[in-house]
C-alpha positions as CSV (number, residue, x, y, z in Angstrom):
1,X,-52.4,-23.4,-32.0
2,X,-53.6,-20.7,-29.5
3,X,-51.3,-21.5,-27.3
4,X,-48.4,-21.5,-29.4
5,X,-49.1,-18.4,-30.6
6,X,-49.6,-17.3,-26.5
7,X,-45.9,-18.7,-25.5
8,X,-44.5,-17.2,-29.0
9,X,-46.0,-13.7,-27.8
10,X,-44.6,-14.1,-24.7
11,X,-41.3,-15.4,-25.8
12,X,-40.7,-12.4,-28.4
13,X,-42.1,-9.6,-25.8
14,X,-39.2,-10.8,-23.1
15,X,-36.6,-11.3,-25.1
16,X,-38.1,-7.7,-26.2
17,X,-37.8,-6.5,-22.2
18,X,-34.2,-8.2,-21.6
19,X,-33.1,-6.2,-25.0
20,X,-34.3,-3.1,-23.3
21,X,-33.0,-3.6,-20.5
22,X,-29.4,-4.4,-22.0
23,X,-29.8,-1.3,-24.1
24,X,-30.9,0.9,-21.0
25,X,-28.0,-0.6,-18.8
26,X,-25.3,-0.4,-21.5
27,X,-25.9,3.1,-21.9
28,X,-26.2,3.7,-17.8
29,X,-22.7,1.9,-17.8
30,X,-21.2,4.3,-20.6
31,X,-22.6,7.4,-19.1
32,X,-21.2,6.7,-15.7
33,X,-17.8,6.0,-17.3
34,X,-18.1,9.0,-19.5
35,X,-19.2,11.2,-15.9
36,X,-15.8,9.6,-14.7
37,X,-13.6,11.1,-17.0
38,X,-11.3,13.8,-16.5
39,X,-14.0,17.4,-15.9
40,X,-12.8,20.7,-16.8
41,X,-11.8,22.3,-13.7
42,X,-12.0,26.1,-13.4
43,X,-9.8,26.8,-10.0
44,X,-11.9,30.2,-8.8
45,X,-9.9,32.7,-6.6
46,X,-9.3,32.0,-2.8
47,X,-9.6,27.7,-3.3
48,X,-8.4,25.3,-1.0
49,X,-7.3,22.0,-1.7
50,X,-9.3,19.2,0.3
51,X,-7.4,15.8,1.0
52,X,-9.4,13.0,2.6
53,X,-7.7,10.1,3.9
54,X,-11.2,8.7,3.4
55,X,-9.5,5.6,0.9
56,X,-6.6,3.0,0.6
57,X,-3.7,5.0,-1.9
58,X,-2.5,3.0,-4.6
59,X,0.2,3.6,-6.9
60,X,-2.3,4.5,-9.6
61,X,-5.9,4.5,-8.9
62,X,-7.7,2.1,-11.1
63,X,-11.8,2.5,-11.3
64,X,-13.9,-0.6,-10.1
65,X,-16.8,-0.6,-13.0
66,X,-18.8,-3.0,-10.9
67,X,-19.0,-1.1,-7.4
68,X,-19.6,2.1,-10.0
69,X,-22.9,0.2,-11.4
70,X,-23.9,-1.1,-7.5
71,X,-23.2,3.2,-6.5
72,X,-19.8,2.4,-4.8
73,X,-17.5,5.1,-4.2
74,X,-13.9,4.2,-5.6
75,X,-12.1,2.5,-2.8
76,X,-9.1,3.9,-4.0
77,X,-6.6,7.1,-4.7
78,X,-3.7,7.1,-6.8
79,X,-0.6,8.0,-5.3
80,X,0.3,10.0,-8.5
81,X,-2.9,11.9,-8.2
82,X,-2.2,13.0,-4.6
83,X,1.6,13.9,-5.7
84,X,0.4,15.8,-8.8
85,X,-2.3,17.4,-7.2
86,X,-0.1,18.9,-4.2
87,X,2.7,20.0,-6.6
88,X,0.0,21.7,-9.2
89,X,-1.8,23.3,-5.9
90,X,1.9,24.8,-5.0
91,X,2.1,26.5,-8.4
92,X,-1.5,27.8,-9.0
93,X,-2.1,31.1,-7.9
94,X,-5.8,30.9,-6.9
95,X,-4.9,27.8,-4.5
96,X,-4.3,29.6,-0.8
97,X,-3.8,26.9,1.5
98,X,-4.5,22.9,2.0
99,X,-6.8,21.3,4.4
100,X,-5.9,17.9,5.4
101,X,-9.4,15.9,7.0
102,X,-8.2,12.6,9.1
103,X,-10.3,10.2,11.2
104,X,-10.9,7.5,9.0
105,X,-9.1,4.7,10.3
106,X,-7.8,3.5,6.9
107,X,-4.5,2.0,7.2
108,X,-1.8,3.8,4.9
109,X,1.7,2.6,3.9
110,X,4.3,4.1,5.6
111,X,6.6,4.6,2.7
112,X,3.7,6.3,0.8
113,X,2.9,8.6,3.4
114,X,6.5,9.5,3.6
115,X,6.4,10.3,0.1
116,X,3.6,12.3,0.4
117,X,4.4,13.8,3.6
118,X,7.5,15.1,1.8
119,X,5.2,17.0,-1.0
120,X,3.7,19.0,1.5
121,X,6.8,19.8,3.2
122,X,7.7,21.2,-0.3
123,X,4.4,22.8,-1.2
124,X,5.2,24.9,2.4
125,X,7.8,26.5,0.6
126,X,5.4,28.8,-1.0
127,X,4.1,30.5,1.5
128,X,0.7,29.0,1.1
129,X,-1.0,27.3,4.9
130,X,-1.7,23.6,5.9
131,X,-4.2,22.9,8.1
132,X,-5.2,19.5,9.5
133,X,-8.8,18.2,11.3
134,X,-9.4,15.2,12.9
135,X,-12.1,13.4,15.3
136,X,-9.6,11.2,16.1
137,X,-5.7,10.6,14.4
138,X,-4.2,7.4,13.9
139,X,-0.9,7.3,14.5
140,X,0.2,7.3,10.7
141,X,-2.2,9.9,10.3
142,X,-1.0,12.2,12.6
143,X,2.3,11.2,11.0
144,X,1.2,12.8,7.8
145,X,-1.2,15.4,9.4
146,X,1.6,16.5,11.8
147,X,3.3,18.6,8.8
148,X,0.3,20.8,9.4
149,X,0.5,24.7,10.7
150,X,-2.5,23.8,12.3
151,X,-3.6,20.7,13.7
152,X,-6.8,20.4,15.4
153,X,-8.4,17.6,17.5
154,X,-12.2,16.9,18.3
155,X,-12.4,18.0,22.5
156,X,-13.5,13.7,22.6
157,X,-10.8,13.0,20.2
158,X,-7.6,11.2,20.7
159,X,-4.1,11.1,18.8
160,X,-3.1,7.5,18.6
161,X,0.6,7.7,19.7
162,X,2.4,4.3,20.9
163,X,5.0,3.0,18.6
164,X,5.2,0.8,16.4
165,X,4.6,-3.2,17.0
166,X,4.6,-6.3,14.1
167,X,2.4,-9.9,14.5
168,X,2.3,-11.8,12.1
169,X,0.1,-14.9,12.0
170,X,1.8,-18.9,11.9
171,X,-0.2,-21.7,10.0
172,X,1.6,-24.9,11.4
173,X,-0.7,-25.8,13.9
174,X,-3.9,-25.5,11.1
175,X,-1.5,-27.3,8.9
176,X,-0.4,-30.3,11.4
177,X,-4.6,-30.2,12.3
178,X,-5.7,-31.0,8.7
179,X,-2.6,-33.6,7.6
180,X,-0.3,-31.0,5.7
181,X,3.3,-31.4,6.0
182,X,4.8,-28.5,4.0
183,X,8.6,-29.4,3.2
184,X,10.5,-26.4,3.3
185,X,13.8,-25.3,0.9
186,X,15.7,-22.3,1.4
187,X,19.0,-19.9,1.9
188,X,19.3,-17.1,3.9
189,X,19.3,-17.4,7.7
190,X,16.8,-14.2,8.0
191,X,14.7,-15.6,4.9
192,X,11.6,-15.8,7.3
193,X,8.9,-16.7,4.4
194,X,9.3,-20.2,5.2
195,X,8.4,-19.6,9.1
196,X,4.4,-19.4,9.3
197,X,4.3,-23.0,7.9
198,X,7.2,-24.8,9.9
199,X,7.0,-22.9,13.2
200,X,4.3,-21.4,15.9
201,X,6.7,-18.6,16.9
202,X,9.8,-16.3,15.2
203,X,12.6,-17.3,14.6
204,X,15.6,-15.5,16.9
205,X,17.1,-14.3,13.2
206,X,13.7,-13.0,12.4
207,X,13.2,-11.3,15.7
208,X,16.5,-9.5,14.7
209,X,15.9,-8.2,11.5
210,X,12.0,-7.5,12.7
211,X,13.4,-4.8,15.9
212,X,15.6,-3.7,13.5
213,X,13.4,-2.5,11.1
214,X,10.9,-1.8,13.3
215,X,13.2,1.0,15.2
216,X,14.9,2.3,11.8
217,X,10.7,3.2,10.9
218,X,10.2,4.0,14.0
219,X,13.3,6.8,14.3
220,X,12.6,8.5,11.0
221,X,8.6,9.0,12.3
222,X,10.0,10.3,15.2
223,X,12.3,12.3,13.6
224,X,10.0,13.7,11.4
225,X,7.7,14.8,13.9
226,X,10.0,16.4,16.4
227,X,11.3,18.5,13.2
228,X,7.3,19.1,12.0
229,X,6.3,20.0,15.5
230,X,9.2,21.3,17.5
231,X,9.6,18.9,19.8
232,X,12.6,16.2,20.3
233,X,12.2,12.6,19.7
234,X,13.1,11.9,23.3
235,X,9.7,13.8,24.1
236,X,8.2,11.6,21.5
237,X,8.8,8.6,23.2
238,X,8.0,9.5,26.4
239,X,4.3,9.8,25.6
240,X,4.6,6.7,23.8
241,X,5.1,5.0,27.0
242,X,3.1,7.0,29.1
243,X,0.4,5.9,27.1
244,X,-0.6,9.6,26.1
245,X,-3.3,8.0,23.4
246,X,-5.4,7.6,26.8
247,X,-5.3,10.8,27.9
248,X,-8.0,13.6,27.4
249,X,-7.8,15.8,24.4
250,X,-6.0,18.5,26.4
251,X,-3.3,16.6,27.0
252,X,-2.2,16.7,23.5
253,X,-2.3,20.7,23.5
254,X,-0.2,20.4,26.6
255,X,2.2,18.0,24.6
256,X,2.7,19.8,21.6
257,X,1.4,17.3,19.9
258,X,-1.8,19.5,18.6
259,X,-2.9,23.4,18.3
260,X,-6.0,24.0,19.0
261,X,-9.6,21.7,20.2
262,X,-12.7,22.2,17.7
263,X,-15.5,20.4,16.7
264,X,-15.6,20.0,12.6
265,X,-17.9,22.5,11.7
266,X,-15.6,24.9,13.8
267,X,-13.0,24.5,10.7
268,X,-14.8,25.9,7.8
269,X,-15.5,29.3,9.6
270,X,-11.3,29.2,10.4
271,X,-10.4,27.9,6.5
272,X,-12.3,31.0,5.8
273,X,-10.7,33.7,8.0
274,X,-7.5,32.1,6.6
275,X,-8.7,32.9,2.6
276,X,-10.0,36.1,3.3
277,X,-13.6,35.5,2.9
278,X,-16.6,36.9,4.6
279,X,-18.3,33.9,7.3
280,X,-21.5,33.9,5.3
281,X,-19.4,32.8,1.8
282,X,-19.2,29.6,1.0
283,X,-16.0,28.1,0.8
284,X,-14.9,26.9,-2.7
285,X,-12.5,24.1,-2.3
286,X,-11.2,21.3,-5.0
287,X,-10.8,17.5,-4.3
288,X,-7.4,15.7,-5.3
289,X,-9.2,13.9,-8.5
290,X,-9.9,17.3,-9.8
291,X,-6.6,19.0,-9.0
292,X,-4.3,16.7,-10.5
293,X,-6.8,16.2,-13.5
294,X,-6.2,20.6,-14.2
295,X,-4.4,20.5,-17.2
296,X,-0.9,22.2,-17.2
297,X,-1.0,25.8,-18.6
298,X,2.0,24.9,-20.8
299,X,3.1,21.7,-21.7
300,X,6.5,21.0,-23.0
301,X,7.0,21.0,-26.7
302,X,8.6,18.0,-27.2
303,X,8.8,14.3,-28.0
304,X,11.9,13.9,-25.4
305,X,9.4,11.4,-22.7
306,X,10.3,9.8,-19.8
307,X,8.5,6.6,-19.2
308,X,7.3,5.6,-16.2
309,X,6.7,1.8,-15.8
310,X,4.5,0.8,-12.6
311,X,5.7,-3.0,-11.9
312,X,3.2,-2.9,-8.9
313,X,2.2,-6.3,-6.9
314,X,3.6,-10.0,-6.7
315,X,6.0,-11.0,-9.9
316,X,4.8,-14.1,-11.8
317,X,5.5,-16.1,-14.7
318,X,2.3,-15.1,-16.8
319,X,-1.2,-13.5,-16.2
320,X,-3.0,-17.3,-15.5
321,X,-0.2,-17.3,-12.0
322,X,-1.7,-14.4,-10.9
323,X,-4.4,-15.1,-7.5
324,X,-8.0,-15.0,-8.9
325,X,-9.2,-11.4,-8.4
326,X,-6.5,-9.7,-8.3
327,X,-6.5,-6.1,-10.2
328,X,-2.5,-5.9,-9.5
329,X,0.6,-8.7,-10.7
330,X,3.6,-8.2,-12.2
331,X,3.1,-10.7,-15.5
332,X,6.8,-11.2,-16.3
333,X,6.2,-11.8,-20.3
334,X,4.0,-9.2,-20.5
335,X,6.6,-6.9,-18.3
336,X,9.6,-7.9,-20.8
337,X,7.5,-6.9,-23.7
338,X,6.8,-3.7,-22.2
339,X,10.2,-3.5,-21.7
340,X,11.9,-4.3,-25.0
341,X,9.3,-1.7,-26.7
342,X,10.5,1.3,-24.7
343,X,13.8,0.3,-25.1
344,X,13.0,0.3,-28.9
345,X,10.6,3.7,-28.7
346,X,13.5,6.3,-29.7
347,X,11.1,9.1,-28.4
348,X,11.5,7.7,-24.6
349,X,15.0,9.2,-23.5
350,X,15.0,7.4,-20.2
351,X,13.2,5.2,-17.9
352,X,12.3,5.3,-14.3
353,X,11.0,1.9,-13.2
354,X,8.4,2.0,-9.8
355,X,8.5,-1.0,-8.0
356,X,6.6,-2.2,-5.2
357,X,6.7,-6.0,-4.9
358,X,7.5,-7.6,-2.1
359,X,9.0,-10.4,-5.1
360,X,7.3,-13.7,-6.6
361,X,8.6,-16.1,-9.2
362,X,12.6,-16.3,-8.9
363,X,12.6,-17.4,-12.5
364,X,10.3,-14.6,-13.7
365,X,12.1,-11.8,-12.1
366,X,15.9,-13.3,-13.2
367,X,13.9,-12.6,-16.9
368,X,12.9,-9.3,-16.2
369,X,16.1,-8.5,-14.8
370,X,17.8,-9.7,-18.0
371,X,15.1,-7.1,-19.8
372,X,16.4,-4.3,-17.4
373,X,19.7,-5.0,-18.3
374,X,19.5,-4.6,-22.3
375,X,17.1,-1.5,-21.1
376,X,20.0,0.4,-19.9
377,X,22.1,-0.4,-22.6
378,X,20.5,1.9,-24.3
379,X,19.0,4.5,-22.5
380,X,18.7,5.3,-18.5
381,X,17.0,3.4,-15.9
382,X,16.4,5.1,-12.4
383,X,14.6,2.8,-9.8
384,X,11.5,4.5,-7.6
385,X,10.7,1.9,-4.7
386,X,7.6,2.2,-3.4
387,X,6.3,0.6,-0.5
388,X,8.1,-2.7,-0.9
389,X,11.1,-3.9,-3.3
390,X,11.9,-6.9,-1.4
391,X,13.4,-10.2,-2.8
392,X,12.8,-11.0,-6.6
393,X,11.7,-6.5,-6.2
394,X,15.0,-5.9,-5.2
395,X,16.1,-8.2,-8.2
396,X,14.5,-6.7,-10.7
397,X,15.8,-3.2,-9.3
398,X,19.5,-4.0,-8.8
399,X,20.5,-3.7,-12.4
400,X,19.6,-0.2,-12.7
401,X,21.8,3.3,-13.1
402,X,20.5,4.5,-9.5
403,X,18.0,3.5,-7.0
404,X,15.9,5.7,-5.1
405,X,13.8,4.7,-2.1
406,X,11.8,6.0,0.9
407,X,13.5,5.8,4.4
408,X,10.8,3.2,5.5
409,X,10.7,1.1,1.8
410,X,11.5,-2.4,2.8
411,X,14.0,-4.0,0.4
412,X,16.4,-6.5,0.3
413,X,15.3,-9.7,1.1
414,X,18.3,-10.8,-1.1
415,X,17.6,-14.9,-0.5
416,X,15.1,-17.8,-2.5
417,X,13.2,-20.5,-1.0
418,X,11.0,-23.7,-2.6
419,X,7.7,-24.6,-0.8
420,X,6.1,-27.9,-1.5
421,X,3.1,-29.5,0.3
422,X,2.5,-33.0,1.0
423,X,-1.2,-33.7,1.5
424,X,-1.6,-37.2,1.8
425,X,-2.2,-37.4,5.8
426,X,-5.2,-34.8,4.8
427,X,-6.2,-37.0,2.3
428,X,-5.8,-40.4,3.5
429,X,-6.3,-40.5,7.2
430,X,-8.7,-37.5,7.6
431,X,-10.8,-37.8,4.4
432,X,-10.6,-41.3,3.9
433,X,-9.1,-41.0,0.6
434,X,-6.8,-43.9,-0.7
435,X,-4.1,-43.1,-3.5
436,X,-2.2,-45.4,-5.8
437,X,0.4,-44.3,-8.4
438,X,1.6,-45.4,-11.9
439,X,5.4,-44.0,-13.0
440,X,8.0,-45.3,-15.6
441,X,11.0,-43.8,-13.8
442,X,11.8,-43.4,-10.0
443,X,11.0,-39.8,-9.8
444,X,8.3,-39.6,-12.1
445,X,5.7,-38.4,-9.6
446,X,8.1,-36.0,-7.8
447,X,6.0,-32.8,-7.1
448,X,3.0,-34.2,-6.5
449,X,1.7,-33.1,-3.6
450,X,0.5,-36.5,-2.3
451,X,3.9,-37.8,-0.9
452,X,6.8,-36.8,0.8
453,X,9.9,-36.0,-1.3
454,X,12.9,-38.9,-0.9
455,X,16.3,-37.8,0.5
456,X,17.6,-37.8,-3.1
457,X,14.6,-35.1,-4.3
458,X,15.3,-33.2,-1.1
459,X,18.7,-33.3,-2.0
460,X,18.1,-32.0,-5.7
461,X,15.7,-29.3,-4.1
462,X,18.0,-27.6,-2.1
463,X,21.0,-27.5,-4.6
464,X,18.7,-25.8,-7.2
465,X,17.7,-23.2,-4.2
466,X,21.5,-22.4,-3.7
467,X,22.3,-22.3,-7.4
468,X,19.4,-19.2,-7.9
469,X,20.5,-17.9,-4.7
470,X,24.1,-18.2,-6.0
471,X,22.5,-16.4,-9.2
472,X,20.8,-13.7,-7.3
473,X,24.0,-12.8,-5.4
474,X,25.8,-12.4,-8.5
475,X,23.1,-10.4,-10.0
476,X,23.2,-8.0,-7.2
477,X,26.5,-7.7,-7.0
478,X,26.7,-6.9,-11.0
479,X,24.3,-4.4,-10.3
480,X,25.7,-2.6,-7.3
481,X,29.3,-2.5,-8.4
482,X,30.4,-4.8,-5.2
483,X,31.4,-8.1,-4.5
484,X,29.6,-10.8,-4.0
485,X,31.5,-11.4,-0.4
486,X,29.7,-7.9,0.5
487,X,26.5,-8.6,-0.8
488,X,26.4,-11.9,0.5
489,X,27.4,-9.8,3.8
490,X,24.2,-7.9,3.7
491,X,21.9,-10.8,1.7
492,X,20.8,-13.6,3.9
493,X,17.5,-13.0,3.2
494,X,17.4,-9.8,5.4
495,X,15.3,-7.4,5.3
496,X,15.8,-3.7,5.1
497,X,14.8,-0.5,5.3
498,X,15.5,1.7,2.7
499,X,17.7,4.1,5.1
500,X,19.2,1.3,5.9
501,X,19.8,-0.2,2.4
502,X,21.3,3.5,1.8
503,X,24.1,2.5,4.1
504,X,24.5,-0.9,3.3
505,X,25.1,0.1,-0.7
506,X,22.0,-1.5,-1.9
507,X,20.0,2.2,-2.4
508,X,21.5,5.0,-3.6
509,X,19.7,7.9,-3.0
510,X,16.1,8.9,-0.1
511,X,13.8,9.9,-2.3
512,X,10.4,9.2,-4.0
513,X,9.2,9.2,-7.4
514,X,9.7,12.9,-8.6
515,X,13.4,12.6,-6.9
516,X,13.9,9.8,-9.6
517,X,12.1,11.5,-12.3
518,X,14.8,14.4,-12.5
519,X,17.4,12.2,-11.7
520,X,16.4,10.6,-14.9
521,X,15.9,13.5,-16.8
522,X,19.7,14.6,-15.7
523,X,21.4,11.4,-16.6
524,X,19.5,11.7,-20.2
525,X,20.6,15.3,-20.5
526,X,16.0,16.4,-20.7
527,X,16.1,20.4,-20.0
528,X,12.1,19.5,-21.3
529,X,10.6,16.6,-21.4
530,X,6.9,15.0,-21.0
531,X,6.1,12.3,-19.1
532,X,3.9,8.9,-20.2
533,X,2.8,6.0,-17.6
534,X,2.8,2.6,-18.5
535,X,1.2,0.4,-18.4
536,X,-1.3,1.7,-20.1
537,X,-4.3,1.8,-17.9
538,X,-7.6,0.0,-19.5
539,X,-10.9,1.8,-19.4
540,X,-13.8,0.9,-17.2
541,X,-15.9,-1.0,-19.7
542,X,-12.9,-2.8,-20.4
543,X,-12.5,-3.5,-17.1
544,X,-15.7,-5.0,-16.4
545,X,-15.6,-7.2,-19.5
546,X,-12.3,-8.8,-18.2
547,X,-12.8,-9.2,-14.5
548,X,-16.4,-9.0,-13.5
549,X,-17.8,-9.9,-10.2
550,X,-13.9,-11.8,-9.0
551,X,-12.3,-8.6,-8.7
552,X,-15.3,-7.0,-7.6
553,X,-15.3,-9.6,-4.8
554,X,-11.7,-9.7,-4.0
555,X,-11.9,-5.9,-3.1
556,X,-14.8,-6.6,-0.4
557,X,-13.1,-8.9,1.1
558,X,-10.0,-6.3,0.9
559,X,-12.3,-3.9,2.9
560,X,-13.5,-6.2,5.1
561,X,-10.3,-7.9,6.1
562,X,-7.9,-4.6,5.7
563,X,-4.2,-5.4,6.7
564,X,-5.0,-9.3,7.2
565,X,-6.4,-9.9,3.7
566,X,-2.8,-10.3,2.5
567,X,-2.5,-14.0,5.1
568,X,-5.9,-14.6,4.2
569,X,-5.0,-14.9,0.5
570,X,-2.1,-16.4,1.0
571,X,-3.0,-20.4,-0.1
572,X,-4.7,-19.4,-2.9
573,X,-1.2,-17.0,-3.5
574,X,0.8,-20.4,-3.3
575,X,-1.4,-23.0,-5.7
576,X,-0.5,-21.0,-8.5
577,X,3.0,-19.8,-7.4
578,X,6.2,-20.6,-8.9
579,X,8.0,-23.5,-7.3
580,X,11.1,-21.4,-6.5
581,X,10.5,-18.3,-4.8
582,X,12.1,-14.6,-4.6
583,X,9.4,-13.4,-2.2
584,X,9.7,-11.5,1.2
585,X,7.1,-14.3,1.6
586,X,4.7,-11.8,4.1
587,X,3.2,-8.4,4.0
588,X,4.6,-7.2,7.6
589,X,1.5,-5.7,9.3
590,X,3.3,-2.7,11.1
């Protein structure tokens, strides 16, 4: 009895400690999401706005509860922050300048430092200065930083300045290794998905269509920067060739390339002389989060709204398709909903739809497309492409009133493919693994991944490729107002740049998000309007509830692996994956 009432005691007082320490952590958890909402900001006289390319930009930034509780910084920025923040720095009268801090070796999209590149070309117009520091400047950082008035260099530093260069990585020999056969189905002679698992090398198509994008990038950084810097883009790349990178830090003074050699503490006392303020003052300066979270001093009175609909990352049938751990996926039921309820709210006038997807589930994104359509119907939809809006991105874009995209989006892609393993050498000869089947009909067991598809399945295969390419052709062509002879011209499974696309029809205006924003509010006759982002964003708790250590894991392994994560995930991409495919097929890692 003693001890019964010992391990009672015991049992009470922890489940006593673990209630206690649920209590204290729940309320740890709620006060570092209520110390993450958006502060009043009070912008005091002579401020400068700080922007750190210290993080990867997303679209929108979305808070990662579980690095918050194990004292992570957010690993992320929001596009829209940046953008707003610039645009409300150009208008506030106690902002005097911008200072831009490189050296961080994050990789950046091109496209979305094009788009912000072209915010502080426009926050310039004011009057107001741009400085830029860096130890060192990667080459798409001195592409952003090179919009500067000032750009300084570290005397050790370097400016990374080469050109630009594409590898991407082939599976076949791994596959042939292990005992998978992957049996390919496709259209498009440039539809190079299909390559890393039937070939060790590019194809010559893809080679083409690689250069070619390559050099259209390549010309509008170079274009850019000679404008930016007064130089021409021959200059430009001459020192690409000459290998300037190598060179000491002079050289880049001597190029043009930089202003001025200082060590970072050398910048504050400059910032300051620049403001007005005395050396021994500090400087007051403001961080993008708390710029673009300054509240307007007069917002619209209206319920005119634009919506803005983010269809950000990899288009799939449903939520259960997307790859474990993944915080972005365009759910194509959940997408159509969202849809159909704009189309339905008679307070949202029109509709400017950002995508960057480099495509998914053909299926899915023929759906959406459908959605789009009865969207417009109704009210008007303006395309913003991001980054990518290749393949089933482009297909879900085509049916809109206008398309806007950066020079350096890659879109297009206009091609499907099928992709269906056969595992049974894996299974059989190097596991030792002996399989038997049962079936009532001759193709019964078709799609299994444990033997090779007959001539008559391959057969069946292909035709339903064709028949959705045949689909997707039509579709664009709908879309675009052209035939499907000239978009069959320019489809092929190409890939394009969005100057490119511009040319070729498929885009209709260079541009970024704002650029569609009053494009919409023009074709839906808004002199005010407010704007609402959807989807919705979920709160941090939420969060945490939902996806837990996965996500939290996935975005390690994001940061560890940086612009190879994207192969790395790529099996676990294709066991849940839609048999037919509208996908570039590969994140090109310029």
């Amino acid at each position: 009895m003693k001890d019964f009432i010992k391990f009672t005691l015991a049992t009470v007082a922890g489940l006593a400690l673990t209630g206690c320490l649920l209590f204290v952590g729940f309320f740890f958890l709620v006060g570092i999401i209520a110390a993450s909402s958006e502060p009043s900001v009070q912008v005091q006289p002579n401020t400068i706005l700080t922007l750190k390319l210290n993080k990867t930009i997303e679209e929108r930034a979305t808070e990662d509860p579980l690095a918050m509780l194990m004292g992570e910084e957010y690993a992320s920025i929001g596009l829209n922050d940046i953008l707003a923040a610039i645009k409300k720095a150009k208008e506030h009268e106690n902002i005097r300048g911008i200072y831009i801090e490189a050296g961080y070796y994050i990789d950046f999209p091109i496209a979305t430092l094009e788009e912000i590149r072209r915010a502080l070309l426009d926050f310039k117009d004011s009057g107001k200065f741009i400085v830029a520091y860096g130890d060192n400047y990667t080459q798409k950082e001195y592409y952003l930083c090179s919009v500067a008035d000032k750009v300084i260099l570290n005397p050790q530093g370097i400016i990374e300045w080469v050109g630009l260069s594409e590898s991407p990585i082939f599976f076949k020999r791994l596959l042939d290794k292990v005992g998978i056969d992957v049996q390919i189905f496709k259209v498009g002679t440039y539809k190079s998905a299909v390559e890393p698992f039937i070939d060790t090398q590019m194809s010559e198509a893809n080679r083409e269509q690689t250069g070619a994008y390559l050099s259209s990038i390549w010309a509008r950084i170079t274009e850019d920067v000679a404008t930016s810097r007064n130089l021409n883009t021959a200059q430009l790349n001459e020192y690409a060739d000459q290998m300037l990178s190598m060179e000491a830090a002079e050289s880049f003074i001597g190029a043009g390339l930089a202003d001025t050699l200082a060590h970072k503490e050398g910048v504050s006392p400059y910032l300051k002389q620049l403001v007005g303020i005395e050396e021994d003052k500090k400087l007051k300066s403001l961080g993008i989060s708390e710029m673009a979270n300054i509240k307007q001093a007069q917002t619209p009175k209206t319920k005119n709204t634009i919506a803005v609909y983010y269809a950000v990352g990899e288009i799939t049938d449903n939520a259960m398709a997307m790859a474990s751990g993944s915080s972005e996926g365009i759910d194509g039921s959940k997408t159509i909903k969202a849809l159909s309820r704009l189309r339905e709210d008679d307070n949202v006038k029109a509709v400017v739809l950002r995508v960057n997807s480099p495509g998914g589930s053909a299926f899915a994104s023929e759906q959406i497309w459908h959605e789009v359509v009865k969207l417009k119907a109704k009210k008007p939809v303006i395309v913003s492409m991001g980054n990518y809006a290749a393949s089933g991105g482009y297909y879900i874009s085509c049916a809109a009133d206008s398309i806007f995209a950066e020079a350096s989006t890659l879109t297009g892609s206009i091609g499907i493919f099928g992709l269906l393993p056969n595992i049974k050498e894996m299974l059989s000869d190097n596991l030792g693994l002996d399989l038997d089947v049962v079936k009532t009909n001759q193709h019964s067991d078709m799609g299994f991944p444990t033997r090779a598809l007959t001539e008559i399945e391959k057969n069946a295969m292909q035709k339903n490729v064709e028949r959705g390419y045949a689909l997707f052709v039509k579709r664009c062509a709908d879309g675009r107002g052209m035939s499907e002879e000239s978009i069959r011209k320019v489809a092929e499974g190409r890939v394009w740049t969005g100057a490119m696309a511009k040319e070729l029809g498929l885009v209709d205006e260079l541009g970024g998000i704002n650029e569609a924003i009053k494009a919409a509010s023009e074709k839906a006759n808004l002199e005010e309007y407010v704007l609402s982002s959807y989807p919705e964003k979920v709160d941090p708790f939420t969060q945490l509830m939902q996806k837990g250590k996965d996500e939290y894991i996935s975005t390690q392994l994001k940061k560890a692996a940086g612009n190879y994560y994207d192969y790395l995930n790529i099996i676990n991409r294709l066991q849940h994956a839609n048999l037919i495919q509208a996908h570039m097929g590969y994140y090109p890692n310029i």
